[in-house]
C-alpha positions in Angstrom: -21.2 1.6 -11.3 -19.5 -1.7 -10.6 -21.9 -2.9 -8.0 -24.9 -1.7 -6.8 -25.3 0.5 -3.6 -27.3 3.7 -3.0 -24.1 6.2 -3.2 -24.3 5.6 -7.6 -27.2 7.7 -7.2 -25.7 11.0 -5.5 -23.5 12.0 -8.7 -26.7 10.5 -11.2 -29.2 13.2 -9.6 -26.5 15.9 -9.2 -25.2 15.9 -12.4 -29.2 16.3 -14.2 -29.6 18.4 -11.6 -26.2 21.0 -12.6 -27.0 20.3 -16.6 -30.6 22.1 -16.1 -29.5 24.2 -13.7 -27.2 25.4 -16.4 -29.4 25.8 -19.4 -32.2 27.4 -17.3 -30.2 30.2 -17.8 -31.5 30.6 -21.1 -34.3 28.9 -20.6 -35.7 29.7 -17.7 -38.6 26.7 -17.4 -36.2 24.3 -16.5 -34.7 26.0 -13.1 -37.5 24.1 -11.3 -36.7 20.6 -12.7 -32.8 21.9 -11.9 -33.9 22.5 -8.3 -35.8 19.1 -7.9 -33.4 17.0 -8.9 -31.3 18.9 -6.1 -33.7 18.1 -3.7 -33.7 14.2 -5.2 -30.3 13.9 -5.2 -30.7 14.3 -1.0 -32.2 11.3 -0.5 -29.0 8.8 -1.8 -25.9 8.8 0.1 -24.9 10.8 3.3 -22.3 13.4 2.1 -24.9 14.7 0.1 -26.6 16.1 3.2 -23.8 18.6 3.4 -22.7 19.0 -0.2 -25.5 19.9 -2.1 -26.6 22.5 0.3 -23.3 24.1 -0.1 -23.2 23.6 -3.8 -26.4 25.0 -4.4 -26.0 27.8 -2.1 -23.3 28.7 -4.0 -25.0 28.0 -7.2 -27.7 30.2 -6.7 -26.2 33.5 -5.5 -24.7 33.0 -8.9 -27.4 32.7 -11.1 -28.5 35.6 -9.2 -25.7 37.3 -9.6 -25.9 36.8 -13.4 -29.5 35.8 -14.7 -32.3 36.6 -12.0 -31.5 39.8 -10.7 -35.2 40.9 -12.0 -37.2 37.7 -13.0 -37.5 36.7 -9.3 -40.5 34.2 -9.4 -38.9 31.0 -11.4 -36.0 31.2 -8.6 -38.8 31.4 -5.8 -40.8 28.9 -7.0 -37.3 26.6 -7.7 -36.7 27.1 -4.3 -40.1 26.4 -2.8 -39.6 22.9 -4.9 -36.5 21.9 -3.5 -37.5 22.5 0.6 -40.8 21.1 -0.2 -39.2 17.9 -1.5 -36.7 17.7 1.8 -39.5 18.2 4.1 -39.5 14.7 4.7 -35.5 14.7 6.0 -35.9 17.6 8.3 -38.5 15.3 9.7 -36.3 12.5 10.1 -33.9 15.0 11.8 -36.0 16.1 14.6 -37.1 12.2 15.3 -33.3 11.0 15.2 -33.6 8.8 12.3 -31.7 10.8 9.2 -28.4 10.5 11.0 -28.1 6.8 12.3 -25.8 5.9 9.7 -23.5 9.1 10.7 -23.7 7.8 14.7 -22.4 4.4 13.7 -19.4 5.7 11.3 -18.8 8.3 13.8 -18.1 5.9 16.9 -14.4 7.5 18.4 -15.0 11.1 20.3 -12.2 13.2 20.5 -11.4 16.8 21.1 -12.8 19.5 19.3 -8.6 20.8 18.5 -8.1 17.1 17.5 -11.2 16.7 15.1 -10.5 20.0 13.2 -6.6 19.0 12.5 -8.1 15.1 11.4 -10.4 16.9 9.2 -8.0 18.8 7.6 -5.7 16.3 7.1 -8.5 13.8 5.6 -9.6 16.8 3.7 -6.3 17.0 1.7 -5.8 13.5 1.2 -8.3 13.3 -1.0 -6.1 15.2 -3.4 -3.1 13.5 -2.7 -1.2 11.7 -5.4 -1.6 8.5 -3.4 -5.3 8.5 -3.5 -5.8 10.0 -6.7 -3.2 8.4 -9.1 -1.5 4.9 -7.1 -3.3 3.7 -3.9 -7.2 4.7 -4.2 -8.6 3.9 -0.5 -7.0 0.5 0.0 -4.0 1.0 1.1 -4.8 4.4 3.3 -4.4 4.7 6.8 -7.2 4.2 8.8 -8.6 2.0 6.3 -9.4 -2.1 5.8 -12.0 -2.1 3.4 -11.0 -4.2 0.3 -14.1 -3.6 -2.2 -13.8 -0.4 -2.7 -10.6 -0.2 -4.7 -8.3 -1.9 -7.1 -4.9 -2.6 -4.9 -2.3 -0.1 -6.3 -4.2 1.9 -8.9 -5.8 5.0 -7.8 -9.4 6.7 -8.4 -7.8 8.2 -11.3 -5.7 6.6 -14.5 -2.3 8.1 -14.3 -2.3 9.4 -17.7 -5.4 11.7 -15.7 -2.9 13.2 -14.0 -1.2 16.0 -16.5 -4.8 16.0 -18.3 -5.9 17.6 -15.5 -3.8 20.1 -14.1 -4.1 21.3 -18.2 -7.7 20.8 -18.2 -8.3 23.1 -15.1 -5.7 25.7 -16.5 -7.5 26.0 -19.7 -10.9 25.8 -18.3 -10.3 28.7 -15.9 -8.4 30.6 -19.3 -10.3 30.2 -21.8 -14.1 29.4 -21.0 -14.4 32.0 -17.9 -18.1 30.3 -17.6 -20.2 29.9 -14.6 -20.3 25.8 -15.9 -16.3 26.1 -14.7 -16.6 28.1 -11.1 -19.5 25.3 -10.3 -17.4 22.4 -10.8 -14.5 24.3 -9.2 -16.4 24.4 -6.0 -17.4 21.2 -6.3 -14.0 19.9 -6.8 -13.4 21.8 -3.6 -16.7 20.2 -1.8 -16.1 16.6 -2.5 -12.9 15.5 -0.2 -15.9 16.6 2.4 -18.1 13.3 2.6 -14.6 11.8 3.8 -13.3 14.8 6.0 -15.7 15.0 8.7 -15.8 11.2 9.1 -13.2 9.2 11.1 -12.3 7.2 8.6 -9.9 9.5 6.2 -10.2 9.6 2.0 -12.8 6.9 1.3 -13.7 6.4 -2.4 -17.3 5.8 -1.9 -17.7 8.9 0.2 -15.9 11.0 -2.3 -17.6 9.9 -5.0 -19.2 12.8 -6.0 -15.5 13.6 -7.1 -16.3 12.1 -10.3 -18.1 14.6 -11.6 -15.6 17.6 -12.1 -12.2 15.4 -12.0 -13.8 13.3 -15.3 -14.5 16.6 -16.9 -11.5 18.7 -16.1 -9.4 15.2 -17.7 -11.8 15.7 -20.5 -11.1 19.3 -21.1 -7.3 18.7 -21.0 -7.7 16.1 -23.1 -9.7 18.2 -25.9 -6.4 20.7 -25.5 -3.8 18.0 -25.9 -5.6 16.3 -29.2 -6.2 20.3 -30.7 -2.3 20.7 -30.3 -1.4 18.2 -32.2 -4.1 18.9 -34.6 -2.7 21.8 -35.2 0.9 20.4 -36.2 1.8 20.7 -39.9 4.1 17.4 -40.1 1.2 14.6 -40.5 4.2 12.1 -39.3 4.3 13.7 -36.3 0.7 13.7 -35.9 0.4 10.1 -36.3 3.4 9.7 -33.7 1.8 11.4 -31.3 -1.6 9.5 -31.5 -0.2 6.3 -31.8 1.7 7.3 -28.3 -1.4 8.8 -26.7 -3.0 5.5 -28.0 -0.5 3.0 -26.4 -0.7 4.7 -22.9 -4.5 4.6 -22.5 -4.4 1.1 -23.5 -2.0 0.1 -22.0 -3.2 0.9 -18.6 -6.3 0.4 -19.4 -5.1 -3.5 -19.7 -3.1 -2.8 -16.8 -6.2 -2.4 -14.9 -8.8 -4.7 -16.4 -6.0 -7.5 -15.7 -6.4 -6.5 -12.3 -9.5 -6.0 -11.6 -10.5 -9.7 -13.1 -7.5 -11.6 -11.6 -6.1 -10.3 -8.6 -8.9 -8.4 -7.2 -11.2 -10.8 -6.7 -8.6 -13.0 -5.1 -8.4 -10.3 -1.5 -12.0 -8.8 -1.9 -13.7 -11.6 -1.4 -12.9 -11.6 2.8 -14.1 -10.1 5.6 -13.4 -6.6 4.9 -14.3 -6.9 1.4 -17.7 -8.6 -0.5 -17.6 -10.8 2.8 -18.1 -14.3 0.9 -19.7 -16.5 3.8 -22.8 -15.0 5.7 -25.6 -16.4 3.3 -24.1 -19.9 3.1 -23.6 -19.3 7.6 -27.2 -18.7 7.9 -28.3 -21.1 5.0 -26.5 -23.7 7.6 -28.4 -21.9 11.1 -32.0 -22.4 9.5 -30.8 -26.0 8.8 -30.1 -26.6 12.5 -32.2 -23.6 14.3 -34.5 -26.7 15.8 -31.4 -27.9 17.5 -30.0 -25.0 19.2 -31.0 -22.7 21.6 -29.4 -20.0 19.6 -27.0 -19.4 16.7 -23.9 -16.4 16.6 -22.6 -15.9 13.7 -19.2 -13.9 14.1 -19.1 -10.3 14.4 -15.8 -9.7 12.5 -17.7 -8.9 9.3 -18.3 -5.5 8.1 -21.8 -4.6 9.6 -22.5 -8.1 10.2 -25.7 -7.6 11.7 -27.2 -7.1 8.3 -27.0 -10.3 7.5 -29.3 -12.9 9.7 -31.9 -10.2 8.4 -31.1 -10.2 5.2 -30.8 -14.1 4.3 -33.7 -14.7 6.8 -36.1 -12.0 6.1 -39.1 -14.4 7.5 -37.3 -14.6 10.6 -37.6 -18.6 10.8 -35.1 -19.1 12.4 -37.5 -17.6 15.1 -35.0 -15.0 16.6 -32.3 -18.0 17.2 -29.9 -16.7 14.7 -27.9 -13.4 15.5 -24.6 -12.0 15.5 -22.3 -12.7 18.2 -19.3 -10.9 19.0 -18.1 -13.3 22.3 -14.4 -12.4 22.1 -15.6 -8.7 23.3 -18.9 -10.1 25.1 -17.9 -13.2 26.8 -21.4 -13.3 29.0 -23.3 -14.8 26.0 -21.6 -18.2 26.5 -24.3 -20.0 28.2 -23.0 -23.5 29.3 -27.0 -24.0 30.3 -28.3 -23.6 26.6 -27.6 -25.0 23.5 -25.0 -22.7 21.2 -23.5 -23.2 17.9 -20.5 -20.6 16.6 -19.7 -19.5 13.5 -16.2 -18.8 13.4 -12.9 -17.9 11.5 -9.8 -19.6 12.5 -8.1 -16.0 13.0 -11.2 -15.4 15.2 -11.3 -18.9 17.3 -7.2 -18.5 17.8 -7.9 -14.7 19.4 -10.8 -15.9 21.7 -10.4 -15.9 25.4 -11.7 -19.4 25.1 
């Protein structure tokens, strides 16, 4: 992880969570850890609500299927762990708090037709060559957010690209494992975070992606390098290494170069690490005893965060909030004492 935000955690707990769930077939004492670390991994980002149930639904006909179909009580007990463990979200369910975060995202209501053709659409994107290999989520539609990706290199390296279309075909070929069908559902379940939202392939959402598209590269990677192991002409080896060499480092470079010295250069505005709240209400705690109140601009990205965040102590005594008076023009108050915080792009829009 880059920078620190709850979603790192989702494919953390997952993957600990598919490693034991995958050597509890021969040893069965560690299904229960497998199952708690499912229930764990519920608690960090919001696709997770959806995807680990369907993962592990999946996952556990199939160890049925294969390992349990006596031996019932370590599955029982597994089970009994992991709805023990979510207790706590059903809860927050039935009082309305687990989905806040999905109300917010979720703002524009259209049909049902209209939603199920959006989702599929979204759905797909996620594996387009575009998101994948040359855009990431930057340059989507629907999207403005600047963090989340490097401007015109994908989620993937494009050297990934043949690495894994190989990687899958040898997988499915040559290790007919229940390891392979679990990360070939999950390739199938992560575009899903991003699908039901109204915001199309969003790298953050999908990143749960990670998990079976880094080991699918790997696996078509240990093909490629066995090929050329198995070449006779030691000149040719070399060749082919040095080339295979050259491109990872290449874009590697590519990349880093990026990252370091253009990135920061758009990602640092509203829609991206949105430099300028703290030093905003640094200035409204400075001058809260001369106003009546004190707006900061609501053009940021969930900018009412931030007079909570840099004033946890609330001294600025409820003075200092965010103010949106392009699209509420009633909080102007000619009577009282107000101070703005605003962009010039925002002042020149303004009805005033």
């Amino acid at each position: 992880s880059r920078w620190g935000s709850e979603y790192i955690y989702f494919p953390a707990f997952l993957s600990i969570a598919i490693y034991f769930f995958l050597i509890s077939r021969k040893r069965i004492r560690f299904l229960p850890i497998s199952y708690l670390f499912f229930a764990l991994s519920m608690y960090t980002y919001y696709p997770t609500l959806l995807v680990t149930p369907l993962f592990l639904i999946f996952a556990t006909i199939a160890i049925v299927h294969t390992s349990y179909k006596r031996n019932w009580q370590p599955l029982v007990i597994s089970v009994l762990i992991f709805f023990s463990f979510c207790l706590p979200l059903y809860i927050g369910y039935k009082t309305n708090i687990l989905l806040t975060r999905w109300d917010n995202i979720n703002t524009t209501k259209i049909d049902l037709l209209s939603r199920i053709n959006q989702s599929v659409n979204f759905y797909f994107d996620n594996f387009s060559y575009e998101f994948l290999f040359t855009k990431g989520d930057i340059d989507m539609p629907n999207h403005f957010i600047t963090r989340h990706s490097v401007r015109g290199f994908g989620e993937l390296y494009l050297f990934e690209l043949p690495l894994l279309v190989i990687g899958i075909i040898f997988s499915l070929m040559k290790l007919r494992s229940l390891g392979v069908y679990l990360l070939i559902w999950l390739l199938l379940l992560y575009p899903l975070g991003s699908a039901l939202t109204n915001d199309g392939a969003f790298a953050t959402r999908s990143i749960i992606g990670i998990i079976p598209l880094s080991i699918f590269s790997g696996a078509g990677f240990y093909w490629v390098l066995k090929q050329i192991d198995l070449l006779k002409l030691y000149l040719l080896k070399l060749v082919l290494y040095t080339f295979i060499i050259v491109i990872i480092l290449t874009q590697s470079f590519n990349y880093l170069q990026n990252y370091y010295n253009v990135y920061p250069l758009y990602s640092s505005d509203f829609w991206g690490w949105q430099y300028g709240p703290r030093d905003i209400i640094k200035y409204f705690l400075s001058m809260s005893g001369s106003y009546d109140d004190l707006y900061m601009s609501g053009e940021f990205n969930g900018a009412s965060i931030f007079p909570k965040f840099y004033d946890p102590e609330n001294r600025c005594l409820g003075k200092c909030s965010v103010g949106d008076f392009y699209h509420q023009p009633e909080i102007v108050d000619p009577t009282r004492k107000q101070l703005f915080s605003l962009s010039p792009k925002y002042l020149q829009s303004s009805p005033f």
